[in-house]
LUMNUKOL-54238 format. One line per field, with one value per atom (N, C-alpha, C): residue in one letter; atom name; x, z negated, y. Coordinates in steps of 0.2 Angstrom, whole numbers. Layout:
REM residues N
zake: (a, ...) $
rofi: (CA, ...) $
east: (X, ...) $
up: (Z, ...) $
north: (Y, ...) $
END
This chain:
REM residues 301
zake: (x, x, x, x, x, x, x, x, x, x, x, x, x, x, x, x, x, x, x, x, x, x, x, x, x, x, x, x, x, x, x, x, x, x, x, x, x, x, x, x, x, x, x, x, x, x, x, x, x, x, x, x, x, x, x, x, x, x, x, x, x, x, x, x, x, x, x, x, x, x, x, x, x, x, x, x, x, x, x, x, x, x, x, x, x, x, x, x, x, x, x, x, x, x, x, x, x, x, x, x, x, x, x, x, x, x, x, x, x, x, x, x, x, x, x, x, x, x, x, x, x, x, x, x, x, x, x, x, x, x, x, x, x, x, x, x, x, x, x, x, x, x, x, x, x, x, x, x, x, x, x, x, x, x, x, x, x, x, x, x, x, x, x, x, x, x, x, x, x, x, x, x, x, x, x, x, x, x, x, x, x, x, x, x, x, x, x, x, x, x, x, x, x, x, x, x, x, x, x, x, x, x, x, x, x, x, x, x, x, x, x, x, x, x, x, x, x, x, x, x, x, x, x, x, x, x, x, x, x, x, x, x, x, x, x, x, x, x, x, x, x, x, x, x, x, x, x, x, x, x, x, x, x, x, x, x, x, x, x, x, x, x, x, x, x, x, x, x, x, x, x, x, x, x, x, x, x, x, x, x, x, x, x, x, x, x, x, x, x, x, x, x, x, x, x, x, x, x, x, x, x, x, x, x, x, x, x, x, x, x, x, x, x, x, x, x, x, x, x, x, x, x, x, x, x, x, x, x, x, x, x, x, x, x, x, x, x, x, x, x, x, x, x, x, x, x, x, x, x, x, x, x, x, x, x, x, x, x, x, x, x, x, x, x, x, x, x, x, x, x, x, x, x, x, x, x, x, x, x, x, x, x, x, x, x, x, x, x, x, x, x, x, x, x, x, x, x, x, x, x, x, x, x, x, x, x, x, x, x, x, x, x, x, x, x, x, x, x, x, x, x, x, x, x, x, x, x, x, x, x, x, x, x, x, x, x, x, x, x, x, x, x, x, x, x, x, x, x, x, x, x, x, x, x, x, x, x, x, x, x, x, x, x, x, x, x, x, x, x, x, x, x, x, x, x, x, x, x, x, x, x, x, x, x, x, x, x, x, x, x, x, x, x, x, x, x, x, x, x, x, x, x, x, x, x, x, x, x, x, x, x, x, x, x, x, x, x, x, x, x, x, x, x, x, x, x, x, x, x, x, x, x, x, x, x, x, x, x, x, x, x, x, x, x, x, x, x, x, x, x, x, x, x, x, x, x, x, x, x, x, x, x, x, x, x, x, x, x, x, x, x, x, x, x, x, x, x, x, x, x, x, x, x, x, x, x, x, x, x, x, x, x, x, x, x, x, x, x, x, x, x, x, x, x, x, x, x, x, x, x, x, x, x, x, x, x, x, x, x, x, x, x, x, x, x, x, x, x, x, x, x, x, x, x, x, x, x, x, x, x, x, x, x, x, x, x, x, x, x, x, x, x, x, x, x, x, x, x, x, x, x, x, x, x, x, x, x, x, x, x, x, x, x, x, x, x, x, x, x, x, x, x, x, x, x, x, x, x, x, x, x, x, x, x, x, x, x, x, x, x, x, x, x, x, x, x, x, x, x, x, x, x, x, x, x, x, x, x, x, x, x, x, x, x, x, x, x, x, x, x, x, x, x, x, x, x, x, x, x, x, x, x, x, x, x, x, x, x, x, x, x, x, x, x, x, x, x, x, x, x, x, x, x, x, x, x, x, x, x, x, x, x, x, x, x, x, x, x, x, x, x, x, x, x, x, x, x, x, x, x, x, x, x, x, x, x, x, x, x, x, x, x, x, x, x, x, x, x, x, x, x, x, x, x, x, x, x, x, x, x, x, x, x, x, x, x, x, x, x, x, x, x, x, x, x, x, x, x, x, x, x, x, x, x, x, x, x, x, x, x, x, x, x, x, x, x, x, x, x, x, x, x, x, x, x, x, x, x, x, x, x, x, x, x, x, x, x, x, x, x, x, x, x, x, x, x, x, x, x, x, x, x, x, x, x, x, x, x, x, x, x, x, x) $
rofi: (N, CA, C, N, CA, C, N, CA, C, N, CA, C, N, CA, C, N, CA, C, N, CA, C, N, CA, C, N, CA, C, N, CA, C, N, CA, C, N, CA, C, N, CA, C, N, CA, C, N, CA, C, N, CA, C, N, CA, C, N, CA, C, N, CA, C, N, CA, C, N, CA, C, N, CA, C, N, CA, C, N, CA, C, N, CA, C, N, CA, C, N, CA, C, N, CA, C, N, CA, C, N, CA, C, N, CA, C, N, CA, C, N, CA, C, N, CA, C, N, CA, C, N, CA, C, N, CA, C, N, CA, C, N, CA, C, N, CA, C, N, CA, C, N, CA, C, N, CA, C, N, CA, C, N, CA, C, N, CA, C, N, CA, C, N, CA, C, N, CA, C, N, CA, C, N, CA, C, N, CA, C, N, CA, C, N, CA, C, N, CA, C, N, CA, C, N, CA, C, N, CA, C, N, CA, C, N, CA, C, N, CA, C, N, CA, C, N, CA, C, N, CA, C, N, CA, C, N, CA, C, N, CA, C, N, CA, C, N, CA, C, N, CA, C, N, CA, C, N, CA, C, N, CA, C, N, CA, C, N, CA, C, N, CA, C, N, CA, C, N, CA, C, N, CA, C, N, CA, C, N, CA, C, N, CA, C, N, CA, C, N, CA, C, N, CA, C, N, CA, C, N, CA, C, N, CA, C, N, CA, C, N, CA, C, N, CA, C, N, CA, C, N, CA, C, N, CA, C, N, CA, C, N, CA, C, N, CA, C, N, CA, C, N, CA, C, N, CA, C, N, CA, C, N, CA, C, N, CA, C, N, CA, C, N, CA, C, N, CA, C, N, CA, C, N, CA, C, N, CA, C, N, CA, C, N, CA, C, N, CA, C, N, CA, C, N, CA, C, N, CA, C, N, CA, C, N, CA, C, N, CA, C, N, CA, C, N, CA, C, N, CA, C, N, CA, C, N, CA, C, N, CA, C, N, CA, C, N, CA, C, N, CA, C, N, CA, C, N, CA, C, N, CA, C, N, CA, C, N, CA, C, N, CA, C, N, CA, C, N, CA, C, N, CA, C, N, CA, C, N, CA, C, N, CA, C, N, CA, C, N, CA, C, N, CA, C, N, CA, C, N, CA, C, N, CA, C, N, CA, C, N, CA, C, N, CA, C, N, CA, C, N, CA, C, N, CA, C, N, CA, C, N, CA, C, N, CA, C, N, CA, C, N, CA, C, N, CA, C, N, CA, C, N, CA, C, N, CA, C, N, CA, C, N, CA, C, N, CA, C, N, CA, C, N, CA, C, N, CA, C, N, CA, C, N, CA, C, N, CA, C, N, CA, C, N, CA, C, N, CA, C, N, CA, C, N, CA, C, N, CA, C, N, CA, C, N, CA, C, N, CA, C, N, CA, C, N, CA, C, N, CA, C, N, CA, C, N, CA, C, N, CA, C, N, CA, C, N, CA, C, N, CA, C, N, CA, C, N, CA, C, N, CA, C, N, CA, C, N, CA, C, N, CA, C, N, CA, C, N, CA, C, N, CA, C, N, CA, C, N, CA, C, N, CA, C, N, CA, C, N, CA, C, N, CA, C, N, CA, C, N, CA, C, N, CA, C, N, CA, C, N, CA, C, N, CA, C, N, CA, C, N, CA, C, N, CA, C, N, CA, C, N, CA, C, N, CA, C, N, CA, C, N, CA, C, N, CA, C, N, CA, C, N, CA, C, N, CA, C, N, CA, C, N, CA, C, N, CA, C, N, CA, C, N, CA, C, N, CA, C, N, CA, C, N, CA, C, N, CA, C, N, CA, C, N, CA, C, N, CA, C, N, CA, C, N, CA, C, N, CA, C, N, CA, C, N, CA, C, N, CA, C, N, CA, C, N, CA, C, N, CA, C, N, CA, C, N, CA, C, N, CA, C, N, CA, C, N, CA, C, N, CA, C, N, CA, C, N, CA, C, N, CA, C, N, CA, C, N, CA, C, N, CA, C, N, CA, C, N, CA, C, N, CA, C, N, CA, C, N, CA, C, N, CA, C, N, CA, C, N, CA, C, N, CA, C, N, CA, C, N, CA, C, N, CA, C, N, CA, C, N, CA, C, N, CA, C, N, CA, C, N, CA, C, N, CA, C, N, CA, C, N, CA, C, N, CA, C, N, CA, C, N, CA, C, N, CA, C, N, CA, C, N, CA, C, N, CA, C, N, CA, C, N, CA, C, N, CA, C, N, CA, C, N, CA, C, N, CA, C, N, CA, C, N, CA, C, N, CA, C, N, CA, C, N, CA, C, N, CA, C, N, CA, C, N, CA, C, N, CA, C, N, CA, C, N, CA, C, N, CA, C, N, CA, C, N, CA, C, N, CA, C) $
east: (4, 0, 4, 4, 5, 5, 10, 7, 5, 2, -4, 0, 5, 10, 13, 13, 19, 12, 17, 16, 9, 8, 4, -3, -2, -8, -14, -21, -27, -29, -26, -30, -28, -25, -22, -24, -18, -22, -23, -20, -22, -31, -36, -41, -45, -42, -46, -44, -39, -39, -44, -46, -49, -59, -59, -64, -66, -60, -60, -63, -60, -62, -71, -74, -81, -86, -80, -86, -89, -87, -90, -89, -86, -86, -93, -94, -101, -101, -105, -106, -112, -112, -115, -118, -117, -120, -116, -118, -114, -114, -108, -104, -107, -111, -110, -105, -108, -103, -96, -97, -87, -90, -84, -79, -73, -73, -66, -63, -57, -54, -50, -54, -52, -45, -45, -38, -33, -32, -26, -27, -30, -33, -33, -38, -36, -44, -48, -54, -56, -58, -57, -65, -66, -73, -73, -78, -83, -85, -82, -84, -93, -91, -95, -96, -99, -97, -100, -93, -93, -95, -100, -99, -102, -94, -95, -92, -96, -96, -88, -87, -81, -83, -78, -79, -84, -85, -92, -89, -93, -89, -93, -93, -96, -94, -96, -93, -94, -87, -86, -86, -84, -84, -85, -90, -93, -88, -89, -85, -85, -81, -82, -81, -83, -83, -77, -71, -66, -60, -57, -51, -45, -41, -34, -31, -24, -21, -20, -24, -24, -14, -14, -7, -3, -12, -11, -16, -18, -21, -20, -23, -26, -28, -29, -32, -31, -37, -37, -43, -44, -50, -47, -53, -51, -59, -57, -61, -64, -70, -73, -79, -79, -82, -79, -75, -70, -75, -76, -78, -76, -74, -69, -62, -58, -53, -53, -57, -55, -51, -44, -39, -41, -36, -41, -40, -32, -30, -33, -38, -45, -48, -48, -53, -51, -52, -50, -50, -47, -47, -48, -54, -51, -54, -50, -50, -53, -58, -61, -68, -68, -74, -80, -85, -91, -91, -95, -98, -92, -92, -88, -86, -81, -79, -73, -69, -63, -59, -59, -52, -51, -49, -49, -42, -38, -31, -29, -32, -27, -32, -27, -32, -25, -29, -25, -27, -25, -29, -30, -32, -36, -32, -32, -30, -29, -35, -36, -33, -31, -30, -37, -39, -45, -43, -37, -38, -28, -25, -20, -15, -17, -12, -12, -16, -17, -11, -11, -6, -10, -7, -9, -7, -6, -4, -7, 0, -5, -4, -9, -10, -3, 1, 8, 4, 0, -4, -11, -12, -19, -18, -11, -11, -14, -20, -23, -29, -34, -42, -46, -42, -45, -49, -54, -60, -54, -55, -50, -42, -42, -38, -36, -31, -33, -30, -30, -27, -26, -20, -19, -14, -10, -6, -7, -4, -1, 2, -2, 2, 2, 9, 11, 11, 4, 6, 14, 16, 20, 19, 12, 11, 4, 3, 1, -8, -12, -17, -23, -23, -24, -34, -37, -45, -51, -48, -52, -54, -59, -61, -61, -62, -58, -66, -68, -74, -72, -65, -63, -70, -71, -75, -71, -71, -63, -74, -71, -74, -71, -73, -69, -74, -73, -73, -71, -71, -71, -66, -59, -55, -52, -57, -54, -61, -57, -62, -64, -66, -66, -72, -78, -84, -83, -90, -93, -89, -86, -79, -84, -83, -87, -81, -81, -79, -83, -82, -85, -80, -77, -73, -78, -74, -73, -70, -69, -66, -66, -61, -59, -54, -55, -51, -51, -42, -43, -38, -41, -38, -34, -26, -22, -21, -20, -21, -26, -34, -38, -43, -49, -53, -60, -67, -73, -74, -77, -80, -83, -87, -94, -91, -81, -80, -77, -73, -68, -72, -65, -68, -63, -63, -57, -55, -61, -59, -57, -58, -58, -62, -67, -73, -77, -75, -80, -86, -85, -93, -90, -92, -91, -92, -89, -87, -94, -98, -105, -110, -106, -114, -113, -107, -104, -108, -111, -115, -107, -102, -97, -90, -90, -82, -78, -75, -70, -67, -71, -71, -73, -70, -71, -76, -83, -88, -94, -92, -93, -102, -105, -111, -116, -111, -117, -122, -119, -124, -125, -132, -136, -141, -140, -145, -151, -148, -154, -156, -153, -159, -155, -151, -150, -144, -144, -141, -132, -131, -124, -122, -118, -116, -113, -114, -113, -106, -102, -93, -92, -96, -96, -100, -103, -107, -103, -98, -96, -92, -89, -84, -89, -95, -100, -103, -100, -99, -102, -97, -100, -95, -99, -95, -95, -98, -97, -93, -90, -86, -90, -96, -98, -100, -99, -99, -103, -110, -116, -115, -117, -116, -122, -119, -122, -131, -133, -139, -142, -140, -144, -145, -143, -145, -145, -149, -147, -143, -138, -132, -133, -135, -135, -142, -146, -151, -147, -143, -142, -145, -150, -154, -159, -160, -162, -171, -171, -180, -183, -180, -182, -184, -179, -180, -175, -169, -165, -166, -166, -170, -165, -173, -166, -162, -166, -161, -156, -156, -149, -143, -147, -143, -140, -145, -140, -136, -137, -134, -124, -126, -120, -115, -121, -118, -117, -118, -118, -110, -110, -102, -98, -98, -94, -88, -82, -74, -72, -74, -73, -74, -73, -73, -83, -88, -91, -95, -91, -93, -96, -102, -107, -112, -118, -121, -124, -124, -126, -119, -118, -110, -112, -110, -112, -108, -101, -96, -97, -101, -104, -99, -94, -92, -84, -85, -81, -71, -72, -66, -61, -66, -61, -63, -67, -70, -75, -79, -86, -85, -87, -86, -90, -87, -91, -94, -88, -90, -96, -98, -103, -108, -107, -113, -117, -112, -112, -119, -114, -123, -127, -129, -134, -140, -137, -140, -141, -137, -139, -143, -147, -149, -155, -158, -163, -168, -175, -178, -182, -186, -188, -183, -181, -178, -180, -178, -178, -183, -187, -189, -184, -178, -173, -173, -170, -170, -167, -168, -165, -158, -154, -149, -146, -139, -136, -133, -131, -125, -118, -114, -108, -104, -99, -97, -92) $
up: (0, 0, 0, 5, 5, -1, -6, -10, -7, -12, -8, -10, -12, -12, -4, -1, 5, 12, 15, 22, 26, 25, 29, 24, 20, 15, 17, 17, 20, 16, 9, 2, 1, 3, 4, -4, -9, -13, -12, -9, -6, -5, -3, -1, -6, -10, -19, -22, -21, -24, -24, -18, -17, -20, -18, -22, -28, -33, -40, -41, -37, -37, -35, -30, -29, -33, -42, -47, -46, -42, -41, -50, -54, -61, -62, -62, -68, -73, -80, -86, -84, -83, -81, -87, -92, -99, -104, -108, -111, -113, -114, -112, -121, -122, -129, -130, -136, -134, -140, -143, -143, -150, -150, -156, -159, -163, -169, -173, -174, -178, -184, -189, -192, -195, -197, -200, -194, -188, -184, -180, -182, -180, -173, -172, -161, -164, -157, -156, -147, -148, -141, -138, -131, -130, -123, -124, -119, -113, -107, -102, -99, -101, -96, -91, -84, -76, -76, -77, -77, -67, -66, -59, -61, -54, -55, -50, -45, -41, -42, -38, -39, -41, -47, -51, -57, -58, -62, -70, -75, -80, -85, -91, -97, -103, -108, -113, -116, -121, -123, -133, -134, -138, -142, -145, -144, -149, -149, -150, -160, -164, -171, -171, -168, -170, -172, -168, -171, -176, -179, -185, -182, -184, -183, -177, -174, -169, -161, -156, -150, -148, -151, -147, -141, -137, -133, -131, -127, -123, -117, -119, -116, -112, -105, -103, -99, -100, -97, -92, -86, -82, -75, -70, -64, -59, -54, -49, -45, -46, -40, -33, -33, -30, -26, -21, -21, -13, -14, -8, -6, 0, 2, -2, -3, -5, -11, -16, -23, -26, -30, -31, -38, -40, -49, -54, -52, -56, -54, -52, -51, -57, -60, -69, -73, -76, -77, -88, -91, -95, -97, -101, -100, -105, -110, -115, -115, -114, -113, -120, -122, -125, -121, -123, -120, -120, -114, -109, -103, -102, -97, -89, -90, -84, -81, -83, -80, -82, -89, -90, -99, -99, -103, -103, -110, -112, -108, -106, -107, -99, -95, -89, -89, -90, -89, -83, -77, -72, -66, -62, -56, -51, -46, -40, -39, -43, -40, -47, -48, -53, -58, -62, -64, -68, -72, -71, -70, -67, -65, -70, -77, -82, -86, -87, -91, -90, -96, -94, -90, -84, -79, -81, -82, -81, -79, -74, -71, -76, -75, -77, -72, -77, -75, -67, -67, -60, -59, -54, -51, -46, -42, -35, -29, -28, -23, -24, -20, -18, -15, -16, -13, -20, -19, -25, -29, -34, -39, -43, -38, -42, -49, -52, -61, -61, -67, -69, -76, -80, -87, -87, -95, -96, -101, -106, -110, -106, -109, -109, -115, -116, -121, -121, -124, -124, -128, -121, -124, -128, -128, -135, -137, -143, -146, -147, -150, -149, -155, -160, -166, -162, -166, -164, -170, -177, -181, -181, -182, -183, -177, -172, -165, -161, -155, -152, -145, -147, -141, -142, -134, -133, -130, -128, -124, -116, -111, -106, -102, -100, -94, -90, -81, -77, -71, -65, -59, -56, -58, -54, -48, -41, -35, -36, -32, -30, -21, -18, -13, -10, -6, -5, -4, -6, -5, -9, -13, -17, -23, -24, -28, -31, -39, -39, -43, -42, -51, -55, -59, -63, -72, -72, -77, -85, -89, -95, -98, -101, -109, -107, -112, -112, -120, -123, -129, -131, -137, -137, -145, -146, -150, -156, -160, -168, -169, -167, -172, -172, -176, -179, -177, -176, -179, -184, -188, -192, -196, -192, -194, -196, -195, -197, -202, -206, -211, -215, -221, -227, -233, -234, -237, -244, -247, -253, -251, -245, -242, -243, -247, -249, -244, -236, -233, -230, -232, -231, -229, -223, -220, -224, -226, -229, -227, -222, -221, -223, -224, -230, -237, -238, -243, -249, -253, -260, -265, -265, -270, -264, -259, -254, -258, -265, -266, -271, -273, -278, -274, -275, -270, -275, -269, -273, -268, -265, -260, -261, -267, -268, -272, -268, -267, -274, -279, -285, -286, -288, -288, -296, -300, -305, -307, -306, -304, -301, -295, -287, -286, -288, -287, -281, -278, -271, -273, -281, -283, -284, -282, -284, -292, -295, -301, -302, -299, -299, -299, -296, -296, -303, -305, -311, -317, -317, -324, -327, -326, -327, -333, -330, -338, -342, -343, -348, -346, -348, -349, -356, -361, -367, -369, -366, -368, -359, -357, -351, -346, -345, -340, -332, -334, -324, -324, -331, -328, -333, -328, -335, -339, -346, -350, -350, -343, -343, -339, -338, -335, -340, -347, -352, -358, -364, -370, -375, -372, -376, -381, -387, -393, -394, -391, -391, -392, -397, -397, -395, -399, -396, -390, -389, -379, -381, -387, -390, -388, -383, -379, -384, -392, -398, -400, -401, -407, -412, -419, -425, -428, -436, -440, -439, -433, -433, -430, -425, -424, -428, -434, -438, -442, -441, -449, -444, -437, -432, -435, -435, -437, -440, -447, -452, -455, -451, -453, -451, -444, -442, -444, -450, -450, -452, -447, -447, -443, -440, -435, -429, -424, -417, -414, -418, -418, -411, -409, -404, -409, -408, -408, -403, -406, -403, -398, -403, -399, -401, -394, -396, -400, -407, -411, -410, -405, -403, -398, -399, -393, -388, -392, -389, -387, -385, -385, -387, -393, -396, -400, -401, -402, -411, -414, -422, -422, -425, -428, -432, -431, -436, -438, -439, -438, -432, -425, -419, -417, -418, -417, -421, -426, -430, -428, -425, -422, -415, -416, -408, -409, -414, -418, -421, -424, -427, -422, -417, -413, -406, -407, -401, -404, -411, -413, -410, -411, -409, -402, -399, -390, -386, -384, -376, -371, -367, -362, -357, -351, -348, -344, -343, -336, -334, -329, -323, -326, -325, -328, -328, -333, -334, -331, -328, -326, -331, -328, -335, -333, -339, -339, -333, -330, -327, -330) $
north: (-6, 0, 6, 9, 18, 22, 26, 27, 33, 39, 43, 51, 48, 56, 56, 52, 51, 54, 57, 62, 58, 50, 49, 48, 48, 47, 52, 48, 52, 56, 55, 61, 66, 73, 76, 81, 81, 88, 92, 96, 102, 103, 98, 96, 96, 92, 89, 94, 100, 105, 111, 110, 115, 114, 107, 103, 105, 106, 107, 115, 120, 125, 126, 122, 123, 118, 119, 116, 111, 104, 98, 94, 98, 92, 92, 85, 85, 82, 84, 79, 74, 69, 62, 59, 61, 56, 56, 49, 47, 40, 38, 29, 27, 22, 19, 12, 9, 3, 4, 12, 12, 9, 2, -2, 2, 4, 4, 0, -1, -4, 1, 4, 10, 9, 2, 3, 3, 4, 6, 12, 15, 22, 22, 17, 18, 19, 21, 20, 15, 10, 6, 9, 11, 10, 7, 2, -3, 2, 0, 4, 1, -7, -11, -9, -9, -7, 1, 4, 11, 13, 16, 16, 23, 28, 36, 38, 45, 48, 51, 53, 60, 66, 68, 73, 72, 66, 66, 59, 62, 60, 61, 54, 51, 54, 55, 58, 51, 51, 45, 47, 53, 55, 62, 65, 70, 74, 82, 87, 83, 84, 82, 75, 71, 63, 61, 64, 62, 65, 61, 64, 61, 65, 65, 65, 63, 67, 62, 65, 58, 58, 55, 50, 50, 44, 43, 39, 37, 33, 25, 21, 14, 13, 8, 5, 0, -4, -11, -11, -12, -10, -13, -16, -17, -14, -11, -7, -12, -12, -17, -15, -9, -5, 1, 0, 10, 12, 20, 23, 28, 28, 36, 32, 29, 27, 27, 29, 29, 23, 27, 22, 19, 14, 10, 17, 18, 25, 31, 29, 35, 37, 29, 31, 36, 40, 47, 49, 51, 51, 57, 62, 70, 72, 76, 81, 87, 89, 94, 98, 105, 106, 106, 107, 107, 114, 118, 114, 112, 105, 100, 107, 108, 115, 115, 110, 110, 114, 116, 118, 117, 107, 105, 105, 103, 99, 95, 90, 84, 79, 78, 74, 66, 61, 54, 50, 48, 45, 51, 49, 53, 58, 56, 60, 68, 70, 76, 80, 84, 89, 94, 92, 96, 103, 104, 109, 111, 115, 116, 116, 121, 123, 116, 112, 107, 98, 96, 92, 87, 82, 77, 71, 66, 61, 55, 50, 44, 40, 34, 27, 24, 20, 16, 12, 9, 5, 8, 4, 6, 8, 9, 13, 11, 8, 7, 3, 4, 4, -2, -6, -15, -15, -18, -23, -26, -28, -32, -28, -23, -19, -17, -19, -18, -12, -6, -2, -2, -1, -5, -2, -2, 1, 7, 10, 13, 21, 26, 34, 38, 38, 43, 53, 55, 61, 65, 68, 74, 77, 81, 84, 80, 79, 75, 81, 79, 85, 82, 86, 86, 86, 82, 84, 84, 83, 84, 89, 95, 100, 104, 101, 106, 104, 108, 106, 102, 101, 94, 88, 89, 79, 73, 69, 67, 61, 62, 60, 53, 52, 46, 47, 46, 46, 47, 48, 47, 53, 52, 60, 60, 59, 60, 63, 70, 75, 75, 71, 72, 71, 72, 70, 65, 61, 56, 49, 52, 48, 43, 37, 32, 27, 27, 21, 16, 9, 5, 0, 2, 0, -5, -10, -12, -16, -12, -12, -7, -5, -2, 4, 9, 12, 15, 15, 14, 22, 25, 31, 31, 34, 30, 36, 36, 41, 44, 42, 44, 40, 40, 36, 40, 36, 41, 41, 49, 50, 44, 42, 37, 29, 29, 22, 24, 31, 30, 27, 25, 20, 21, 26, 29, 24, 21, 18, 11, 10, 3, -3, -4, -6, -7, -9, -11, -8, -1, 3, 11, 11, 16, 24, 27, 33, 37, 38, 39, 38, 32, 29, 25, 27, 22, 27, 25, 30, 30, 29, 31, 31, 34, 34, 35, 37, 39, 32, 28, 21, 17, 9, 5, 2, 0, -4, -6, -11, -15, -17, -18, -19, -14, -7, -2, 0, -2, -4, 6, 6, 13, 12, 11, 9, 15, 20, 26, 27, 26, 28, 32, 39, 46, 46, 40, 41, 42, 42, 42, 34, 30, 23, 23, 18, 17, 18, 18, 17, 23, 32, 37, 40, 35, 40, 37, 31, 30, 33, 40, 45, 47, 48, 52, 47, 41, 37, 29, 23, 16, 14, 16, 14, 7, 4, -6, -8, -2, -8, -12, -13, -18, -14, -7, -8, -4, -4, -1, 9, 11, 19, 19, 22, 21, 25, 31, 33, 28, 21, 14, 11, 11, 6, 9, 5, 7, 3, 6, 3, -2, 6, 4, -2, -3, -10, -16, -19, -24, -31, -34, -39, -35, -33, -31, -30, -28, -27, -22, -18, -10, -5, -7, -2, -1, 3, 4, 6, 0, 0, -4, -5, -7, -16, -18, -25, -25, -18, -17, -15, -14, -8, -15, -19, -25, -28, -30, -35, -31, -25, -20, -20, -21, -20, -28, -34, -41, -42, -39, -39, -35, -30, -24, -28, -24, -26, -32, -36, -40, -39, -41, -42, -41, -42, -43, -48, -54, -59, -64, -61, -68, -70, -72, -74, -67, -61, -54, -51, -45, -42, -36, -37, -30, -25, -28, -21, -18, -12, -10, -5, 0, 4, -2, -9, -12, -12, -7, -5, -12, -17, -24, -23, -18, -21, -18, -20, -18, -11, -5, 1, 4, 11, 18, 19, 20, 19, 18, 9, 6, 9, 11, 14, 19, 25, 30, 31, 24, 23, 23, 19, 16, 19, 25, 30, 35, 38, 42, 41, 35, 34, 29, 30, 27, 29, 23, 22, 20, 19, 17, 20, 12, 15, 19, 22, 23, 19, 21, 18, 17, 10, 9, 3, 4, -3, -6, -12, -18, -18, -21, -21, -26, -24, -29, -34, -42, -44, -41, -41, -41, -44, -40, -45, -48) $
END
């Protein structure tokens, strides 16, 4: 195959340059499908049969969605459709704010030049327009391009500008140093940071004993004086035998253990301090009579 910078090649930029100028970019939608793997901070997205005009391009990921700094960019994908010569390294990679205008940052892919001052780069393959054509291979940006907080969107499609230009490519294309929003997991706990009800404490089974949309792991700073996980305004502590009164057979369970460990048959050490005291008294007495209406108690873990 002719490469398409050489004297005989039918695509001449000068052409697709001019192209670029008479506004043919379009915004064509949007691609879903994208998989992450949070802990390697790549974002991979599913093209599945990306078929796109020239000049015309998918938003893969919207202004905000992503955190931290693009790298670089992926892709695995072969062209099974070309028209008007579109080559596989036509698939187009591009860094642009909204509204989609051509005069984004960063263009990966594609024949034509979308905006002049912006960096270009090819895909290592894909030089040529037969069905079957794979385009693959790793690019490293020279400057690297911070996106959290920026109204950058990143697009894939179609960059030969020439009329009547078609391609249909299949694969991936993976984007390298940042994550979505929607998948951090800062505690690691399995639940994405969006939804996780405690992101800052790792607590996997989401436990909410009040409803109040705060996870039990985030409320126990304001107190779980017996240790077991649940905060003290989920239970009544001081209820020894589990009567829904703090009374006087709380009071003797107390005072039958005073100065031991208080492991029997009920734990009469309630602020878990390892003897029966004051402490334990303390609750006893300050928290006399009916419980609280609360959700049932979990056991100890």
């Amino acid at each position: 195959m002719t490469p398409r910078t050489s004297s005989s090649d039918t695509r001449p930029a000068t052409r697709a340059r001019r192209r670029v100028g008479s506004a043919c970019l379009a915004f064509a939608g949007v691609v879903g499908g994208l998989a992450t793997a949070p802990a390697s901070a790549d974002v991979t997205v599913n093209l599945g049969q990306l078929e796109a005009s020239g000049m015309h391009f998918l938003q893969i990921a919207a202004p905000g969605e992503l955190v931290g700094t693009l790298t670089g960019v992926s892709v695995s994908a072969v062209i099974s459709v070309s028209v008007s010569k579109t080559y596989a390294q036509d698939l187009t990679v591009y860094v642009d704010a909204l509204p989609l205008d051509g005069a984004g940052q960063l263009q990966v892919g594609g024949f034509t030049p979308l905006n002049e001052s912006a960096t270009h780069l090819m895909w290592p393959t894909g030089d040529d327009f037969l069905s079957g054509t794979p385009v693959s291979g790793t690019v490293t940006l020279p400057a690297p391009i911070a996106m959290g907080g920026t109204p950058l969107a990143v697009f894939v499609g179609n960059g030969y500008g020439t009329p009547w230009a078609s391609g249909t490519w299949t694969g991936s294309v993976t984007l390298h140093g940042v994550a979505r929003v929607t998948d951090l997991d800062a505690d690691g706990d399995g639940i994405p940071d969006a939804s996780d009800n405690c992101p800052s404490v790792a607590n996997p089974d989401q436990g909410d004993c009040d409803s109040d949309g705060i996870g039990d792991a985030c409320d126990l700073p304001a107190g779980d004086v017996n240790g077991n996980g649940v905060p003290d305004h989920c239970e009544c502590v001081a209820d020894i035998d589990d009567s829904g009164e703090v009374n006087a057979a709380d009071l003797s369970i107390v005072l039958g253990w005073w100065g031991t460990d208080g492991q029997g048959e009920v734990d009469a050490d309630i602020n878990n301090d390892g003897i029966v005291d004051g402490g334990d008294l303390s609750f006893i007495l300050g928290n006399w009579g009916p419980c609280p209406s609360l959700p049932p108690r979990r056991p100890p873990p």
